[in-house]
C-alpha positions as CSV (number, residue, x, y, z in Angstrom):
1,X,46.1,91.5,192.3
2,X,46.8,93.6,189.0
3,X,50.0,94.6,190.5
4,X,51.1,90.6,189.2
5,X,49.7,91.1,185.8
6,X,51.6,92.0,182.8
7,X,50.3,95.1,180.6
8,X,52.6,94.9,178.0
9,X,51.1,90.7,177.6
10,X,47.7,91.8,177.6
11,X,48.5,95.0,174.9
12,X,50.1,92.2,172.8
13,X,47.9,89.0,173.3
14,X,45.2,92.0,172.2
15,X,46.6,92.8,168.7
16,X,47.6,89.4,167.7
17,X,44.0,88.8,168.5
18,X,42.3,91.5,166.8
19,X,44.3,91.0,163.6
20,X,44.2,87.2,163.6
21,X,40.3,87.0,163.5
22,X,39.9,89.6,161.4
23,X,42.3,88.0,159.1
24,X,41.0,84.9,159.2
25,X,36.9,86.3,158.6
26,X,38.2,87.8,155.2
27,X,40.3,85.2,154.0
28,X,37.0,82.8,154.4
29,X,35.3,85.2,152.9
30,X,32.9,86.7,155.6
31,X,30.7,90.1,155.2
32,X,31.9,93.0,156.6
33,X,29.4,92.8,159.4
34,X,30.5,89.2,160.8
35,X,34.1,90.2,161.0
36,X,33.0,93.3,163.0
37,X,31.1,91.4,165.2
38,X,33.8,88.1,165.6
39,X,36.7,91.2,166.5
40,X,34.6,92.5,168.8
41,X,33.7,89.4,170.4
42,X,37.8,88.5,170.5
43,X,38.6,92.0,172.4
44,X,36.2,91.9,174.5
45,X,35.6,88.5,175.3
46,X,38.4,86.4,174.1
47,X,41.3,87.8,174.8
48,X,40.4,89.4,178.2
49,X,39.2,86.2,179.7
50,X,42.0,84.5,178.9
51,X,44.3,86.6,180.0
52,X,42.7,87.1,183.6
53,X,42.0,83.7,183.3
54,X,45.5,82.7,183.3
55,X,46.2,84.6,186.5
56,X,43.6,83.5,188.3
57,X,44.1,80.1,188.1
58,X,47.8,80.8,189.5
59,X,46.5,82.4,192.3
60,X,42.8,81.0,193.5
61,X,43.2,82.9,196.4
62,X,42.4,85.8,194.8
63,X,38.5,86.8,194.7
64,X,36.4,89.7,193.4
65,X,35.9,91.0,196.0
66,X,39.2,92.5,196.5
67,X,38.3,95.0,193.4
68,X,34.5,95.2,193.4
69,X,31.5,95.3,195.9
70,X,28.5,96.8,196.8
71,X,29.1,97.8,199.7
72,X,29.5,101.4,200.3
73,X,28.2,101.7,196.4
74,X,24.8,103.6,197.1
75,X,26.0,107.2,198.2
76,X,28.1,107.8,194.8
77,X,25.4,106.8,192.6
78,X,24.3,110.5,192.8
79,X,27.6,111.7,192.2
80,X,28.2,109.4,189.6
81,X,24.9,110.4,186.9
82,X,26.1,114.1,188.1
83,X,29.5,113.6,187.1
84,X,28.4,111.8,183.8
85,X,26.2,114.6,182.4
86,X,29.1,116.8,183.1
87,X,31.4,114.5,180.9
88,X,28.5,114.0,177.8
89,X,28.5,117.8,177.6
90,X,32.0,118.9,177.7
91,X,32.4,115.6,175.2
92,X,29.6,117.3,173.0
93,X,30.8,120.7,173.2
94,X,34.2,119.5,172.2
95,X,33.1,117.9,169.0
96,X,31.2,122.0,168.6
97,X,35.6,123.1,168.8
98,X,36.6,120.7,166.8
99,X,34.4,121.0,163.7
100,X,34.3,124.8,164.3
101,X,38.6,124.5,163.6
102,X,38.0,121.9,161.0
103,X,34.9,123.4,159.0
104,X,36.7,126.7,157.8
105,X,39.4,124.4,156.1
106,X,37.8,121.0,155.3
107,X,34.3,121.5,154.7
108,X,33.8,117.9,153.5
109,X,35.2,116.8,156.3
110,X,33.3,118.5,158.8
111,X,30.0,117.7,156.8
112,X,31.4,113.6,157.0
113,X,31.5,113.9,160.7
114,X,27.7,115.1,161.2
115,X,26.8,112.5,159.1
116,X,24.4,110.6,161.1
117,X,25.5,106.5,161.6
118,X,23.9,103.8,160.6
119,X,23.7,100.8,161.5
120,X,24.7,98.1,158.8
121,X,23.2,94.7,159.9
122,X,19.7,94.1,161.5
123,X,18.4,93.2,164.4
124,X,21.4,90.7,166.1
125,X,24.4,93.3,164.8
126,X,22.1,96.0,166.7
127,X,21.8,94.0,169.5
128,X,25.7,92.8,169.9
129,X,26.4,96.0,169.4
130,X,24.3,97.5,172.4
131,X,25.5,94.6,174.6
132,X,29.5,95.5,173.7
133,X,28.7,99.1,174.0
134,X,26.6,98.9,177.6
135,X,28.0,96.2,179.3
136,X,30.8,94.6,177.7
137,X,33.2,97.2,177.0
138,X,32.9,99.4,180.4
139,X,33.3,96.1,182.6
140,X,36.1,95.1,180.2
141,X,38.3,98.6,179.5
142,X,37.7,99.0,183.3
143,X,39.2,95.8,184.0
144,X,41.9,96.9,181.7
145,X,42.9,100.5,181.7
146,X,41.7,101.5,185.7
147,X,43.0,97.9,186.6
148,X,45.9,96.5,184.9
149,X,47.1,99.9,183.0
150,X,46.7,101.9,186.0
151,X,48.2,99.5,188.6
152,X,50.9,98.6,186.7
153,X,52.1,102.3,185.2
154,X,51.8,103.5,189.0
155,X,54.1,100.7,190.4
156,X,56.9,101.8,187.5
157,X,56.2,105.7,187.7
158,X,53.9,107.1,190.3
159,X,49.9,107.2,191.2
160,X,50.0,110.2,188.9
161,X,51.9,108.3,186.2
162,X,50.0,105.4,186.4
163,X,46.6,107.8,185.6
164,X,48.2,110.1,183.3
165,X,49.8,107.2,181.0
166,X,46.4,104.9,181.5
167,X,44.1,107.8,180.5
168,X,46.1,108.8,177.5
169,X,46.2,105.2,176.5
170,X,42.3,105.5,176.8
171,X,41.9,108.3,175.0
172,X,43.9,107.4,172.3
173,X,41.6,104.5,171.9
174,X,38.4,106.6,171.7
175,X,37.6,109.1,168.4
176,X,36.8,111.9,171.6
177,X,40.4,112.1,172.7
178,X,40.5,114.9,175.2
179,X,36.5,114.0,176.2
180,X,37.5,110.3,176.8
181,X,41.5,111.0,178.4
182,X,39.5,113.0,181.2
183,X,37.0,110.6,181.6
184,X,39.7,108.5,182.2
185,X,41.1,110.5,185.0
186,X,37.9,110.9,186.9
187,X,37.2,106.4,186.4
188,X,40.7,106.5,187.9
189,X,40.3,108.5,190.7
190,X,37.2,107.3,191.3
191,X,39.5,103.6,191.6
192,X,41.8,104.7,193.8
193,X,39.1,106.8,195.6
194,X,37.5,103.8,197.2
195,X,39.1,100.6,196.1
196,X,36.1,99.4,194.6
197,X,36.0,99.0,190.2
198,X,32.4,98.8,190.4
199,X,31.9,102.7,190.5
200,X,34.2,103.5,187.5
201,X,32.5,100.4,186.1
202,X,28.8,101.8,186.7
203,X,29.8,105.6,185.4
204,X,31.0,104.2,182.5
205,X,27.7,102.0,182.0
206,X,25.8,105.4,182.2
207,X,27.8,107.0,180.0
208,X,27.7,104.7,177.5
209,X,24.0,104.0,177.7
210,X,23.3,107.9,177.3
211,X,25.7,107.8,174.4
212,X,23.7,105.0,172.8
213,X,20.5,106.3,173.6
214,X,21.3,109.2,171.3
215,X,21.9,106.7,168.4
216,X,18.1,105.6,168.9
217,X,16.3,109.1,169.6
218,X,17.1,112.0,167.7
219,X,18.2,115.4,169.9
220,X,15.1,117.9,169.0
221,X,13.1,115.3,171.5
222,X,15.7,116.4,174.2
223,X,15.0,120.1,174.5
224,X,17.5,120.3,177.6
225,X,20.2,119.7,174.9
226,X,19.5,121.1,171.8
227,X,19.9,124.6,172.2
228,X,23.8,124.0,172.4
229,X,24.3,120.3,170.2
230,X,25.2,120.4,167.1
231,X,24.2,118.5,163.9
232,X,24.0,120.4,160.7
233,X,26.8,123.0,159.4
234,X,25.0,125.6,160.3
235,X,25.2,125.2,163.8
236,X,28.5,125.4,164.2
237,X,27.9,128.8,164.1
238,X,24.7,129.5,165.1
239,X,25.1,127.7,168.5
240,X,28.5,129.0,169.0
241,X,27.6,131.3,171.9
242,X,26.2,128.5,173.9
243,X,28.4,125.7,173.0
244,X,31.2,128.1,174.2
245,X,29.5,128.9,177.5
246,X,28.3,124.8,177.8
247,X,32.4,124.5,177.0
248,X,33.5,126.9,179.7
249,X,31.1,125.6,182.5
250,X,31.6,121.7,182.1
251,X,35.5,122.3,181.7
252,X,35.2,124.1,185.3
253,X,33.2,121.7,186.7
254,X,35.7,118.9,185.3
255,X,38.7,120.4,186.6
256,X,36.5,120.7,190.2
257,X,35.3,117.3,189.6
258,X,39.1,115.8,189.2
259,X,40.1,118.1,192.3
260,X,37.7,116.6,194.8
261,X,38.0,112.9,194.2
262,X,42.2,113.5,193.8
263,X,42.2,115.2,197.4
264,X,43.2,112.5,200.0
265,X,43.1,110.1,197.5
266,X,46.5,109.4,199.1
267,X,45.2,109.0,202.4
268,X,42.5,106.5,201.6
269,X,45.2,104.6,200.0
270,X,47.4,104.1,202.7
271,X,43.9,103.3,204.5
272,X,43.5,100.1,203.0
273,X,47.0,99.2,202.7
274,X,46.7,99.1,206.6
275,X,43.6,97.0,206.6
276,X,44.1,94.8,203.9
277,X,48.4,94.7,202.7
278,X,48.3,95.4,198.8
279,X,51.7,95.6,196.8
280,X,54.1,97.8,198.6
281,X,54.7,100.3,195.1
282,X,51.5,99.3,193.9
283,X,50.3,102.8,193.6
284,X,53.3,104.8,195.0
């Protein structure tokens, strides 16, 4: 199924539609809030359904249920909120490394980056904003980067290739950059683990939820957490002991994390290419 469809369109179709609606909400003369909103409604909505949309209707043979189901969903769920609160803490004590390089040199910019966010419309911004952030944008970017990106770099380079050049496409994408290029790798594997998009879907629901979660409720009412997260200047050095040791566990447990779901990740491949043909060099 992804193996037919054309990154290179979708990458395209998605800048000419970002930059066309938000070109056309300030030239009518729309507030800065209603042009966030119509672009994020033209990435994540627009563009993607017309673009699957197209293939679909030139193959209506093809179903969901070739790329996500239920079945056999229930045992990872553990593994899956395991593997998330591993990824929100080495994400968290990543942002600890990078303002403990940056505050040394650029104060001001270190003191920007704890700035806490607000939000800049009311009630319906907050809302669309939760909807894109919890649902939209992990069933879309999984759709995109663990479908399309990851099918189609694997059938040009190799399964590796394909998760390497889709991660780093992810992380680029993301202000966490090294957090979000290794969650990419673990949503890959998770993909190629067991067929079935609705796992990396669902782990990247969770994440995302938890990440918006802290938007709402401030970290002193998570005492699990605030011993190590940081969010005034003085932190950074103050909770550099346990940030480092937070650092040094979560990166272990990534790299154990990635290990497991890559071994016979091959096998399970060739698995359902016997039961149910797929592109020959779809993930070769």
């Amino acid at each position: 199924m992804f193996a037919e469809m054309k990154s290179r369109y979708l990458i395209l179709f998605s800048i000419l539609g970002v930059l066309a609606t938000a070109l056309i909400f300030t030239l009518i003369g729309a507030d800065p809030v209603a042009t966030e909103i119509a672009v994020q409604f033209a990435f994540y909505i627009v563009v993607p359904y017309f673009f699957f949309h197209y293939y679909w209707s030139k193959n209506p043979d093809w179903s969901f249920s070739e790329v996500i189901t239920i079945k056999g969903v229930k045992p990872w769920l553990p593994l899956i909120a395991g593997m998330v609160l591993v990824s929100i803490a080495f994400s968290l004590t990543m942002f600890w490394l990078q303002l403990a390089v940056l505050y040394p040199v650029f104060p001001l910019f270190a003191e920007l980056l704890l700035e806490p966010g607000e939000m800049p419309g009311g009630l319906g911004y907050e809302l669309s904003m939760l909807v894109t952030l919890i649902v939209l944008a992990p069933v879309v970017e999984e759709f995109v980067f663990r479908g399309v990106f990851l099918t189609r770099f694997a059938a040009k380079t190799s399964m590796w290739g394909g998760i390497l050049f889709s991660s780093l496409l992810f992380g680029i994408l993301h202000l966490d950059f090294v957090g979000s290029f290794l969650f990419g790798i673990i949503a890959s594997l998770l993909y190629l683990r067991t067929g079935n998009l609705l796992l990396p879907i669902l782990f990247h629901m969770l994440n995302n939820a938890l990440a918006a979660l802290s938007i709402y409720v401030p970290v002193g009412w998570f005492a699990a957490i605030d011993w190590f997260v940081v969010s005034t200047t003085a932190d950074i050095q103050n909770k550099a002991l346990a940030n480092v040791i937070v650092l040094t566990v979560s990166a272990l447990l990534t790299a154990w994390i990635i290990y497991r779901l890559a071994k016979g990740v091959h096998e399970k491949i060739t698995e359902r290419a016997a039961e149910a043909p797929v592109t020959e060099r779809e993930f070769q």
